[in-house]
DOLOVEX-311529 format. One record per residue: residue number from 0; residue in one letter; x negated, y, z of N, C-alpha, C in turn. Coordinates in Angstrom, 1 decimal, decimal comma, padded with zeros to 4 digits. Atoms other than C-alpha are relative to their C-alpha. Layout:
<pt><n>NUM</n><res>A</res><n_u>X</n_u><n_v>Y</n_v><n_w>Z</n_w><ca_u>X</ca_u><ca_v>Y</ca_v><ca_w>Z</ca_w><c_u>X</c_u><c_v>Y</c_v><c_w>Z</c_w></pt>
...
This chain:
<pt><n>0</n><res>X</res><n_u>-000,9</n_u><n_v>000,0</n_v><n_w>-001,1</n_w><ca_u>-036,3</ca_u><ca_v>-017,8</ca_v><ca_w>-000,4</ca_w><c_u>000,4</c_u><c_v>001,5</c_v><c_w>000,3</c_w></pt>
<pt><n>1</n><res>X</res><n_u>-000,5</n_u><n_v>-001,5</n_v><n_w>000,0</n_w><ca_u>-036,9</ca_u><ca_v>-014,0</ca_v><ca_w>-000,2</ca_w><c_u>001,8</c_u><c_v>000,3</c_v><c_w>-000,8</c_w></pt>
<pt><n>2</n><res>X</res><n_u>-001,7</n_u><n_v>000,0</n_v><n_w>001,5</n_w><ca_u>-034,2</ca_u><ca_v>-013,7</ca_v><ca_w>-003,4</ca_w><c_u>000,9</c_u><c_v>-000,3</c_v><c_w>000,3</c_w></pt>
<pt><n>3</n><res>X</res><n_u>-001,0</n_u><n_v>000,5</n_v><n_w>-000,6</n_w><ca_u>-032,0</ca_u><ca_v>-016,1</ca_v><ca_w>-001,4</ca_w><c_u>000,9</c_u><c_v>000,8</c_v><c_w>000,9</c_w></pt>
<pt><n>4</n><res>X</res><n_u>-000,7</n_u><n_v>-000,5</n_v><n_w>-001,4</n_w><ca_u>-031,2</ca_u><ca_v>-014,0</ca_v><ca_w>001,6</ca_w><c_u>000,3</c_u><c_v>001,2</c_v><c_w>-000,4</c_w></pt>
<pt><n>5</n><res>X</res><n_u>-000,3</n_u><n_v>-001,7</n_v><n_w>001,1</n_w><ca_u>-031,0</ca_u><ca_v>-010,5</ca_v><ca_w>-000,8</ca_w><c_u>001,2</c_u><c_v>-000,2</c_v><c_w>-000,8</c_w></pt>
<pt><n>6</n><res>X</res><n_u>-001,6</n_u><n_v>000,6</n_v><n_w>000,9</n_w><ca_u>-028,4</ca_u><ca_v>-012,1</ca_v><ca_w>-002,8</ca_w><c_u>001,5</c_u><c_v>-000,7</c_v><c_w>001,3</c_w></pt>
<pt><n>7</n><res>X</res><n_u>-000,9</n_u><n_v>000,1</n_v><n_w>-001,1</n_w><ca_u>-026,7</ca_u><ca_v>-013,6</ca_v><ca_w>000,4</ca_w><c_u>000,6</c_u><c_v>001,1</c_v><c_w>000,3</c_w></pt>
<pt><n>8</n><res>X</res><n_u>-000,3</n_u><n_v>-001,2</n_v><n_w>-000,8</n_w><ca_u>-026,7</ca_u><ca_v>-010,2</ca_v><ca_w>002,2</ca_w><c_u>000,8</c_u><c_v>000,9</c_v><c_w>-001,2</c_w></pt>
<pt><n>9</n><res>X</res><n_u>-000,4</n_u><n_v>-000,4</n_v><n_w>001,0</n_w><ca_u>-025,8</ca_u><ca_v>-008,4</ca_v><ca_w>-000,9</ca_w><c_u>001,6</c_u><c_v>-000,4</c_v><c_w>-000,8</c_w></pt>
<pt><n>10</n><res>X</res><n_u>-001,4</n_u><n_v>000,8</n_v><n_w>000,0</n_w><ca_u>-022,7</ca_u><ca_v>-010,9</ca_v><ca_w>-001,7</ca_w><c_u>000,8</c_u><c_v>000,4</c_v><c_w>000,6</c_w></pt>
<pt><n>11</n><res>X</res><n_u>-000,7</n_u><n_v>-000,3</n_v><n_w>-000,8</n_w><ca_u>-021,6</ca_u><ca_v>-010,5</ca_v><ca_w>001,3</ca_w><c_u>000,6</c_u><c_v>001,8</c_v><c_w>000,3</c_w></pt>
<pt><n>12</n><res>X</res><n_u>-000,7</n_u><n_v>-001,5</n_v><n_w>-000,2</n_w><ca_u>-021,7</ca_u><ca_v>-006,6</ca_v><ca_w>001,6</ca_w><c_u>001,0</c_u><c_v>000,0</c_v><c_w>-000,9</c_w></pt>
<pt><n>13</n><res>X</res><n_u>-001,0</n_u><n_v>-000,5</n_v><n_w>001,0</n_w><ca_u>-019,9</ca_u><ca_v>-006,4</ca_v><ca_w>-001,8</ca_w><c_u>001,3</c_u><c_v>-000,8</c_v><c_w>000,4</c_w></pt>
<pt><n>14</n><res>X</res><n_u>-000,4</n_u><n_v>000,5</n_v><n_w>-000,1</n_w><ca_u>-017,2</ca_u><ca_v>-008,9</ca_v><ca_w>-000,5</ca_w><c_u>001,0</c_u><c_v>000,9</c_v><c_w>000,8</c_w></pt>
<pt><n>15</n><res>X</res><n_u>-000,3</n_u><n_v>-000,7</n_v><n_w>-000,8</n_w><ca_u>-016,6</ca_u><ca_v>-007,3</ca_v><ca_w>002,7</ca_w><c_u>000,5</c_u><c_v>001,7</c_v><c_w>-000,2</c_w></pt>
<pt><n>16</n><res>X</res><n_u>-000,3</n_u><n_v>-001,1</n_v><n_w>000,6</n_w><ca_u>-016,5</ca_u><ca_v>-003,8</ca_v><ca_w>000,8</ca_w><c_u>001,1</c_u><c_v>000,0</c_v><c_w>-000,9</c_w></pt>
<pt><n>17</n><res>X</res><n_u>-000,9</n_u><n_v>000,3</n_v><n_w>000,8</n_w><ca_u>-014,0</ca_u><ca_v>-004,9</ca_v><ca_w>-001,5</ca_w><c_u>001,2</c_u><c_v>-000,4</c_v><c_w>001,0</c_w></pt>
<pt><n>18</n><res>X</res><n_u>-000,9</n_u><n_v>000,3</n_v><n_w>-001,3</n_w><ca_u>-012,0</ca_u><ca_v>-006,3</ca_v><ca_w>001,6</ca_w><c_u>000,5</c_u><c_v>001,3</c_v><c_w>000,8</c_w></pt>
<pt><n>19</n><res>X</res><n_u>-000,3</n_u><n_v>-001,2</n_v><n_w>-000,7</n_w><ca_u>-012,1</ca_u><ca_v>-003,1</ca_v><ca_w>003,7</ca_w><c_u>000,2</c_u><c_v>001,0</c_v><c_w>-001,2</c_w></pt>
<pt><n>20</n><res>X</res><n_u>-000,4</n_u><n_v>-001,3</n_v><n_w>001,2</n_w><ca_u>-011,1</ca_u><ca_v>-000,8</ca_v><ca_w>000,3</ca_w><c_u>001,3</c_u><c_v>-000,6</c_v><c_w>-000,2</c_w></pt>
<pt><n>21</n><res>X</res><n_u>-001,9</n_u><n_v>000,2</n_v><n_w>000,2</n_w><ca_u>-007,6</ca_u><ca_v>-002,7</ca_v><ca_w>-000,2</ca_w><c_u>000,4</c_u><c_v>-000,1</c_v><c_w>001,0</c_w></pt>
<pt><n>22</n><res>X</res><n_u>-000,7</n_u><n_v>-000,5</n_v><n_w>-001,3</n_w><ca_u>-007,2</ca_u><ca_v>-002,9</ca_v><ca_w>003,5</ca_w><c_u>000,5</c_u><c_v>001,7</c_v><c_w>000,4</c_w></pt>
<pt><n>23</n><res>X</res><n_u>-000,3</n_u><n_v>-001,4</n_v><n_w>-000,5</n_w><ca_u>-007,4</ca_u><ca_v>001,0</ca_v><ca_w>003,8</ca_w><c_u>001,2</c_u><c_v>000,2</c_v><c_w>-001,4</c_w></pt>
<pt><n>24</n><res>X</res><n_u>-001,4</n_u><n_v>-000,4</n_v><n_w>000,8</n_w><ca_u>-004,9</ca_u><ca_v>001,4</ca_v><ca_w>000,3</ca_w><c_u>001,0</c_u><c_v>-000,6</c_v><c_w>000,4</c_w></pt>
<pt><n>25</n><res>X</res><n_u>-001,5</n_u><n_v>000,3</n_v><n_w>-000,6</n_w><ca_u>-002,6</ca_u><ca_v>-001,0</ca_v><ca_w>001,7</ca_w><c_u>000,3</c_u><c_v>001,1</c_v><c_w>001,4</c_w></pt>
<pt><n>26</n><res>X</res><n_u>-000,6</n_u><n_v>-001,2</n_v><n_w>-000,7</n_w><ca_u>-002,3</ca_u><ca_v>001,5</ca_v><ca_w>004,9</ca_w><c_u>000,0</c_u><c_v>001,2</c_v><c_w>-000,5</c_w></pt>
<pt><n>27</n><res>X</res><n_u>-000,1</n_u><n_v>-000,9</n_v><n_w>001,0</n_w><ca_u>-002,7</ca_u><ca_v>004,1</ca_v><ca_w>002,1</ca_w><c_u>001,2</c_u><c_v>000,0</c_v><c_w>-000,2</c_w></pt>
<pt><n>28</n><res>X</res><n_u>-001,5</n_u><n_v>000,5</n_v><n_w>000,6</n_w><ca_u>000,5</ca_u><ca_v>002,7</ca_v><ca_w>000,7</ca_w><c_u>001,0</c_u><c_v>000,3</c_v><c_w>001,1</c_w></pt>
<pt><n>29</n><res>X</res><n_u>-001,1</n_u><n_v>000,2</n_v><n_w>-001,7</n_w><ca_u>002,4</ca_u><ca_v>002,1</ca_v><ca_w>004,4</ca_w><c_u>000,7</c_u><c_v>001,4</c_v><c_w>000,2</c_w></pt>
<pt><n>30</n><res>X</res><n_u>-000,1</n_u><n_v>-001,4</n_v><n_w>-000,9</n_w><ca_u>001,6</ca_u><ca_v>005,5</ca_v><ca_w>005,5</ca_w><c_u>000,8</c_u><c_v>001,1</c_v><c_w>-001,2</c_w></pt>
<pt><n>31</n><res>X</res><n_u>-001,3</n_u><n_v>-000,4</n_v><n_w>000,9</n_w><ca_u>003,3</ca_u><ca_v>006,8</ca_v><ca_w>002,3</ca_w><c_u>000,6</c_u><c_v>-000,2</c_v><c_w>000,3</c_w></pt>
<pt><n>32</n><res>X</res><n_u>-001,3</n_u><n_v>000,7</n_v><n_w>000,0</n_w><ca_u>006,4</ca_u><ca_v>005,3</ca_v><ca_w>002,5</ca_w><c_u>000,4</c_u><c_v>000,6</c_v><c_w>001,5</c_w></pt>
<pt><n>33</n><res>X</res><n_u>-000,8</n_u><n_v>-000,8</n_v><n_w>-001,2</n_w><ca_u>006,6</ca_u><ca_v>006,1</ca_v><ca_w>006,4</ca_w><c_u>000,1</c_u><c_v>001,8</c_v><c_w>000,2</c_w></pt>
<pt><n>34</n><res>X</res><n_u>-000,1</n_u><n_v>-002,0</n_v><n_w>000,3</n_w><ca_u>006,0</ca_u><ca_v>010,1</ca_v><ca_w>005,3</ca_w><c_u>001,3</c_u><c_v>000,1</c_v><c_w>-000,2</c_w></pt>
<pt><n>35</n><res>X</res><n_u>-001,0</n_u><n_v>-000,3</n_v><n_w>001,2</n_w><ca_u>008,5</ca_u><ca_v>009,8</ca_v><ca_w>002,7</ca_w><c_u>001,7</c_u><c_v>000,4</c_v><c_w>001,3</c_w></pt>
<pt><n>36</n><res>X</res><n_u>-001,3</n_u><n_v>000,5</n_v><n_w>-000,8</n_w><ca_u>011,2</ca_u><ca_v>008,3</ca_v><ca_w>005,6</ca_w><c_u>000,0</c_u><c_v>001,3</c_v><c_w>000,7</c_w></pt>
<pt><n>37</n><res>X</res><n_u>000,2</n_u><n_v>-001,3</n_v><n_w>-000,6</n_w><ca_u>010,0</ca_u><ca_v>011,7</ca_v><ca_w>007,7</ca_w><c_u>001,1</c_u><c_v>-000,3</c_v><c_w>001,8</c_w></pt>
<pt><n>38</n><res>X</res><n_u>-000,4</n_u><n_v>000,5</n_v><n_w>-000,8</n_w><ca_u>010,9</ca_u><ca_v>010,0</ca_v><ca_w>010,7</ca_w><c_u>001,2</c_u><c_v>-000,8</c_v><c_w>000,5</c_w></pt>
<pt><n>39</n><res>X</res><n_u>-000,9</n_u><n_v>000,5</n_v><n_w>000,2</n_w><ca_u>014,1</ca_u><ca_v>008,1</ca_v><ca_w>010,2</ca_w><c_u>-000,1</c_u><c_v>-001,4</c_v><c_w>000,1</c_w></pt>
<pt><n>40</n><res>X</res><n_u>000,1</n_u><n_v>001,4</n_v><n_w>000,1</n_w><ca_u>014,0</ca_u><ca_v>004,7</ca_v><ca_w>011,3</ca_w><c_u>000,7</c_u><c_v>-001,0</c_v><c_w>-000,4</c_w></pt>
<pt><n>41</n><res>X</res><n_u>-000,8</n_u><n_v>000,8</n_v><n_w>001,0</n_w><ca_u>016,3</ca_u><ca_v>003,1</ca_v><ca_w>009,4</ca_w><c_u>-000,9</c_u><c_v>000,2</c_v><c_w>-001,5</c_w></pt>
<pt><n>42</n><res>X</res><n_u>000,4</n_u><n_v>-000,1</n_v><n_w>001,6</n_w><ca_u>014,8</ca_u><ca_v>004,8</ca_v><ca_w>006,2</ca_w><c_u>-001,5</c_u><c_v>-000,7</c_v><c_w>-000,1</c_w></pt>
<pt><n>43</n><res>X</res><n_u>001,2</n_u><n_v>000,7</n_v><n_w>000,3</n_w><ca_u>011,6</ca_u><ca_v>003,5</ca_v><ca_w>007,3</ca_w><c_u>000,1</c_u><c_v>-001,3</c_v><c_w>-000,1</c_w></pt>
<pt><n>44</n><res>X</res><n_u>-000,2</n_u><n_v>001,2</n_v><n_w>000,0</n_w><ca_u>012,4</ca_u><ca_v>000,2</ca_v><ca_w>007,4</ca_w><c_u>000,5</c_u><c_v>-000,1</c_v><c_w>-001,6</c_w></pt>
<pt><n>45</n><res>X</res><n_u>-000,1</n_u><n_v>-000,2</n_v><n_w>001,9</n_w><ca_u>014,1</ca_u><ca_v>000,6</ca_v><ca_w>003,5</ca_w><c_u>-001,2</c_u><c_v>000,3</c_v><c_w>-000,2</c_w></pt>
<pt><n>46</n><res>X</res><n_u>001,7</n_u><n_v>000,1</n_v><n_w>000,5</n_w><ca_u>010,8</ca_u><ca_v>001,9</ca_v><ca_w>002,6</ca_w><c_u>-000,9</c_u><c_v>-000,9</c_v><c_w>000,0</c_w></pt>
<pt><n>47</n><res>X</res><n_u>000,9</n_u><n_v>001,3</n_v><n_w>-000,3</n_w><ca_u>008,8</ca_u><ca_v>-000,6</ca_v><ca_w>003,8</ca_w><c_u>000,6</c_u><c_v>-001,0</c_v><c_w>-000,8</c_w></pt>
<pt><n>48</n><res>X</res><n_u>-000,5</n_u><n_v>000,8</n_v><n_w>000,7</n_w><ca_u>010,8</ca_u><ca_v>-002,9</ca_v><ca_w>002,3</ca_w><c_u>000,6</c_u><c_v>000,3</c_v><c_w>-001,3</c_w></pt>
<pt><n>49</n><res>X</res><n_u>000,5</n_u><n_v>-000,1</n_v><n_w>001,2</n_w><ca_u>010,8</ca_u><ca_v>-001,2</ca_v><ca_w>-001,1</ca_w><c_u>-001,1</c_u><c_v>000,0</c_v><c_w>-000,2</c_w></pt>
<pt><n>50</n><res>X</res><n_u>001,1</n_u><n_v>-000,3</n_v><n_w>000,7</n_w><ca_u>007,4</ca_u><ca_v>-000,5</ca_v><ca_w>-001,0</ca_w><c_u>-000,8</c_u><c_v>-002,2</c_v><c_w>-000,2</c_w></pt>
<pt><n>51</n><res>X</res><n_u>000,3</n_u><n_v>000,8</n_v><n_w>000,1</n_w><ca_u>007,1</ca_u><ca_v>-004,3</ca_v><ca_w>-000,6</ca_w><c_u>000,8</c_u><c_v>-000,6</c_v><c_w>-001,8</c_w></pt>
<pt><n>52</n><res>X</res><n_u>-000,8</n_u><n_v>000,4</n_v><n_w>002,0</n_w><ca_u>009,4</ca_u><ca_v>-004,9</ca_v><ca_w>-004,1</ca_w><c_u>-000,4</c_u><c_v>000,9</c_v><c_w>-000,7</c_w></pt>
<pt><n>53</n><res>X</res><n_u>001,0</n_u><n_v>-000,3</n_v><n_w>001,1</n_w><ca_u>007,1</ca_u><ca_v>-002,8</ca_v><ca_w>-005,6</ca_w><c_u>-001,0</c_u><c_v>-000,6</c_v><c_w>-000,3</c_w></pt>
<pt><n>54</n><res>X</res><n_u>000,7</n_u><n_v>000,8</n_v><n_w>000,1</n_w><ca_u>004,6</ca_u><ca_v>-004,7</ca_v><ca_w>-005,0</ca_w><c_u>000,0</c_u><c_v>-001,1</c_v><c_w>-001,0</c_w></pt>
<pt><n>55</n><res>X</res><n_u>-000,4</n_u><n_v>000,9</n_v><n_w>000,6</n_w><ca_u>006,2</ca_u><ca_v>-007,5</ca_v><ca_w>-006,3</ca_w><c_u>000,1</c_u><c_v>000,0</c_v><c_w>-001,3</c_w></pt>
<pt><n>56</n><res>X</res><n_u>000,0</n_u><n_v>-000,4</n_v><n_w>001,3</n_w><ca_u>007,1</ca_u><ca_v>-005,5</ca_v><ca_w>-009,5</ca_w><c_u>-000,7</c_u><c_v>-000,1</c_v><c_w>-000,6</c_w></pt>
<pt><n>57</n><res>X</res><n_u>001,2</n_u><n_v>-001,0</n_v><n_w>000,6</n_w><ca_u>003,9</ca_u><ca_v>-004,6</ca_v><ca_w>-010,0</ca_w><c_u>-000,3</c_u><c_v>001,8</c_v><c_w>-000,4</c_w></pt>
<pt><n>58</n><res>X</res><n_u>-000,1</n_u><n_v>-000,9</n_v><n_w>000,6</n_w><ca_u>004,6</ca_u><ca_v>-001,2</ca_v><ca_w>-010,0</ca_w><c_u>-001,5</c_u><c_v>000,8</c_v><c_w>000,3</c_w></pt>
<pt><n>59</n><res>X</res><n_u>001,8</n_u><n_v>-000,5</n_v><n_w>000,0</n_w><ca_u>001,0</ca_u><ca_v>000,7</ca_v><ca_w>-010,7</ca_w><c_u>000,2</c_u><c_v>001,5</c_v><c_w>001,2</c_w></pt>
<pt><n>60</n><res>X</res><n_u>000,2</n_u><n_v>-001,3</n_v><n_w>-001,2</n_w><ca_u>-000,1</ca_u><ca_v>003,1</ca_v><ca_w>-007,7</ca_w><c_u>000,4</c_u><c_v>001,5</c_v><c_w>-000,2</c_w></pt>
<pt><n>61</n><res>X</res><n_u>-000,2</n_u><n_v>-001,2</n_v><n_w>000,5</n_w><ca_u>-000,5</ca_u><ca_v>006,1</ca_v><ca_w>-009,6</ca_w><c_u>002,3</c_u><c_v>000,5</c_v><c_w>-000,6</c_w></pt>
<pt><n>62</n><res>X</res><n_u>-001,8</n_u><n_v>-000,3</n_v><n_w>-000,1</n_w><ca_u>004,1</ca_u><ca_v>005,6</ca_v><ca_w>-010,1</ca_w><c_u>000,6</c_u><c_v>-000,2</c_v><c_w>001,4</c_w></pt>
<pt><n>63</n><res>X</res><n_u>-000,7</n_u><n_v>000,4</n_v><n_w>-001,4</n_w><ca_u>004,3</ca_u><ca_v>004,7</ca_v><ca_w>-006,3</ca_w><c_u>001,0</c_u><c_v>000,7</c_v><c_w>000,8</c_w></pt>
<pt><n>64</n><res>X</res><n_u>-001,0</n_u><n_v>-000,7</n_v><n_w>-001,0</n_w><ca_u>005,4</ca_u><ca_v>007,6</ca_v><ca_w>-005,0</ca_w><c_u>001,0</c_u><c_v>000,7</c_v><c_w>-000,5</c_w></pt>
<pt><n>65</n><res>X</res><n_u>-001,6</n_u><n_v>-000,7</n_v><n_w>000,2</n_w><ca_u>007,9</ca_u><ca_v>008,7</ca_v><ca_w>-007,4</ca_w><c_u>000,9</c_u><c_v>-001,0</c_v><c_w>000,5</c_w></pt>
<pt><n>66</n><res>X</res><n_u>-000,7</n_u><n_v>000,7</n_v><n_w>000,0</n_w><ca_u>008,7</ca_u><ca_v>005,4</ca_v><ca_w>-007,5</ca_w><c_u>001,0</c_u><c_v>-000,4</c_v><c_w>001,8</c_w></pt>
<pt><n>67</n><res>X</res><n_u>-000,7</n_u><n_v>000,4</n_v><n_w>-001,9</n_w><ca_u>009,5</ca_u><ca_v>005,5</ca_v><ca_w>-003,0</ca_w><c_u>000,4</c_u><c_v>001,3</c_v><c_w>000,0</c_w></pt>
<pt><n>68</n><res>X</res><n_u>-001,3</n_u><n_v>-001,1</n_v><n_w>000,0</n_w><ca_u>011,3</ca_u><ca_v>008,9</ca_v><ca_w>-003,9</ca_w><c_u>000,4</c_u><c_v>-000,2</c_v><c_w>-000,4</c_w></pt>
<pt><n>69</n><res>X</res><n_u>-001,5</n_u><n_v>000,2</n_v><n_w>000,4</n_w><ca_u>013,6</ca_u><ca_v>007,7</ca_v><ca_w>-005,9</ca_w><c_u>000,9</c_u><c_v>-000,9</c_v><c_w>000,8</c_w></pt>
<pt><n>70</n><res>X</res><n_u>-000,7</n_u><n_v>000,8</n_v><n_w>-001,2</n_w><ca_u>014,2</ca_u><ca_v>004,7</ca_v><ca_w>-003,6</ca_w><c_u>000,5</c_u><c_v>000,9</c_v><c_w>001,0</c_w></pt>
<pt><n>71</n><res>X</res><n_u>-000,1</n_u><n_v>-000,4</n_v><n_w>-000,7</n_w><ca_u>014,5</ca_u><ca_v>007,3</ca_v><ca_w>-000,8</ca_w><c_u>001,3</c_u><c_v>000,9</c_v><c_w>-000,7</c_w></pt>
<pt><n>72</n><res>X</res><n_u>-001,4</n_u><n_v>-000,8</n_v><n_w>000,5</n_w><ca_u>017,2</ca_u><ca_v>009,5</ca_v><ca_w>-002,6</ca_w><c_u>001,0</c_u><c_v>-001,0</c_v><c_w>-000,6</c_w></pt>
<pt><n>73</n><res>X</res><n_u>-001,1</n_u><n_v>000,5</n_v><n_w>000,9</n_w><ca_u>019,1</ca_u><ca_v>006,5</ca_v><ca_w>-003,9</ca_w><c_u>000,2</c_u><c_v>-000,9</c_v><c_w>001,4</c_w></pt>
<pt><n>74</n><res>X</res><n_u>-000,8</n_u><n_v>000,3</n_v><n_w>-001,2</n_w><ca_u>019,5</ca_u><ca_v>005,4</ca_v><ca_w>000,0</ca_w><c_u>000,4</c_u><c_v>001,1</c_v><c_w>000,7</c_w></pt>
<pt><n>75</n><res>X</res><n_u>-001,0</n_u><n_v>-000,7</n_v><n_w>-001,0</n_w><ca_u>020,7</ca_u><ca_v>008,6</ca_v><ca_w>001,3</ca_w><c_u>000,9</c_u><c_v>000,6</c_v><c_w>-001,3</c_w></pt>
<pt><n>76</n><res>X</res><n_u>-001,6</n_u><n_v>000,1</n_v><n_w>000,4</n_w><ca_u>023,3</ca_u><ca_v>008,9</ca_v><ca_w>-001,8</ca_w><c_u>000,6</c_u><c_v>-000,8</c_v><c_w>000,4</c_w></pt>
<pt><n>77</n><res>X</res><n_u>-000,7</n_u><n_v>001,5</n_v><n_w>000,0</n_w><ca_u>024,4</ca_u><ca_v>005,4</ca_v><ca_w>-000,8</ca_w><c_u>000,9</c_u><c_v>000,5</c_v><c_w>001,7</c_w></pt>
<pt><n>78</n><res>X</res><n_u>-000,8</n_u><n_v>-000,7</n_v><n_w>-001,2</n_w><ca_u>025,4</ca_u><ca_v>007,6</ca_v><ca_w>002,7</ca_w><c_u>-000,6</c_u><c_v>-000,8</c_v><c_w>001,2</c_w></pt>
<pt><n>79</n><res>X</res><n_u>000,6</n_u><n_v>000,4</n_v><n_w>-000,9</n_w><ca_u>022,7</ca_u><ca_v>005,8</ca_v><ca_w>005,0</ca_w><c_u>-000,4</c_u><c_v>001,0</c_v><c_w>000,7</c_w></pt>
């Protein structure tokens, strides 16, 4: 029963720890994106809603943030 409740507790930490580490990258991610906009609330809103079609892409973390500067320079050529 010992073994029972070690492996419960144990489960659960790793679960919970795994939960709270992509919660903080997803506001990892956010808080990018809203830098990038550098207070522009229109651009933040584009951002956010690229950084969500990256997602989708799959685009890997480590290309994120060229990949939400080029988004960001290919909406203010567009003249937003």
């Amino acid at each position: 029963m010992d073994y029972f409740i070690v492996a419960v507790a144990t489960l659960a930490g790793l679960i919970f720890h795994g939960w709270l580490y992509r919660l903080i990258r997803r506001w990892m991610d956010r808080d990018l994106a809203l830098s990038i906009a550098a207070g522009d609330p229109a651009m933040q809103a584009h951002l956010l809603e690229c950084l969500e079609q990256a997602k989708r892409q799959g685009i890997p973390r480590r290309q994120l943030e060229d990949w939400l500067h080029q988004a960001a320079k290919d909406y203010l050529q567009q003249g937003h």
